[in-house]
C-alpha positions in Angstrom: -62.2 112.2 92.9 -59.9 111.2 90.3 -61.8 113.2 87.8 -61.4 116.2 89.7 -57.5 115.7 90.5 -57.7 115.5 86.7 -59.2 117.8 85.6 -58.0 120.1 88.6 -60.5 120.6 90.7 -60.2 120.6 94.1 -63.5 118.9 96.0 -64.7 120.5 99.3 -64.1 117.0 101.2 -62.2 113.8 101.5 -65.2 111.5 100.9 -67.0 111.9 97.7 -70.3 110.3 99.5 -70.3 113.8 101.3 -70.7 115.6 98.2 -73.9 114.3 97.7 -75.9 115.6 101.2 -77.0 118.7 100.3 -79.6 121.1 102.2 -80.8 122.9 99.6 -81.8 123.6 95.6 -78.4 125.8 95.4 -75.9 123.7 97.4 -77.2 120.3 95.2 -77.0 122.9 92.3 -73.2 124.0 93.4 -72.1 120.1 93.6 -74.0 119.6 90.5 -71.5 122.6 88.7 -68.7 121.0 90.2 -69.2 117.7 89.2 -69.8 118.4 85.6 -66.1 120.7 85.8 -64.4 117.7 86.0 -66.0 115.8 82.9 -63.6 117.6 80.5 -63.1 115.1 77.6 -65.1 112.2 76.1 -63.1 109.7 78.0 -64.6 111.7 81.6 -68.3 110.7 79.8 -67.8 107.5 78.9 -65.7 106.8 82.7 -69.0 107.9 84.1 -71.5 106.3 81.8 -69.6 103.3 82.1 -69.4 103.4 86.1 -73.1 104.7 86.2 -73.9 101.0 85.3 -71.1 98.9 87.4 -72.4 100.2 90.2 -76.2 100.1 90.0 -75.8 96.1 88.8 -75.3 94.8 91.7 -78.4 96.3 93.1 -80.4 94.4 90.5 -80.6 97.5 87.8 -82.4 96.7 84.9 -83.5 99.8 83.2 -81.4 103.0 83.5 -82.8 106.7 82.4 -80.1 109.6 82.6 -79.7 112.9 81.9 -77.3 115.2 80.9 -76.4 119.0 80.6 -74.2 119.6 77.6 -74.6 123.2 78.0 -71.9 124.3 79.5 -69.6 122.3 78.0 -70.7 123.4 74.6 -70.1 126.6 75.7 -66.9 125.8 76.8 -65.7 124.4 74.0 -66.7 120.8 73.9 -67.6 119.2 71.1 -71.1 117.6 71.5 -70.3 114.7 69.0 -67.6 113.8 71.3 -69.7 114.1 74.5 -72.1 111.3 72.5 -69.6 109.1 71.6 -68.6 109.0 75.1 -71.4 108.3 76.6 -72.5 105.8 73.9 -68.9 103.9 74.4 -69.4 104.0 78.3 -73.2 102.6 77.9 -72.3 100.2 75.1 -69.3 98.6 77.6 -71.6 98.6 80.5 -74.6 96.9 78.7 -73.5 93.5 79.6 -72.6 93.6 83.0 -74.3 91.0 85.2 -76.3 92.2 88.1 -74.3 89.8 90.6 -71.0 91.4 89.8 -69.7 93.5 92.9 -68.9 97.4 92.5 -65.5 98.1 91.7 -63.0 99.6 94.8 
């Protein structure tokens, strides 16, 4: 949410958790869009990176695989190398999390 006041973009709800029930390939594929509007500068990757990891530790993660779509953003503007470096900063600071640490609030 704070992404999207950020980069301003409103969300269709008050809870994020309601972005994510979709009930079909195009309203998945319209949160999808959405979500990646508000990752507009290397910070916004490595925030997510980052928080992709706090909050899978305490559910024991081990092993992440992730994927991204730079496409847009490339065509947008975005600098891919910057895109990297976020996401490498956000992985490299969330590498040694222990798996009993809480989520953040």
């Amino acid at each position: 949410m704070e992404l999207a006041r950020k980069a301003g973009r409103p969300l269709p709800v008050d809870d994020p958790a309601e972005l994510y029930r979709y009930s079909s390939l195009d309203t998945f594929l319209a949160i999808f869009w959405l979500v990646q509007e508000t990752l507009t500068e290397p910070a916004d990757w490595e925030r997510v990176a980052y928080e992709s990891l706090v909050d899978a530790a305490p559910h024991g993660l081990r092993y992440r695989e992730t994927f991204f779509t730079p496409a847009r953003h490339l065509a947008g503007g975005h600098d891919l190398a910057g895109i990297i470096d976020g996401l490498s900063a956000g992985i490299a600071a969330g590498g040694d999390i222990p798996a009993s640490r809480p989520p953040p609030r």
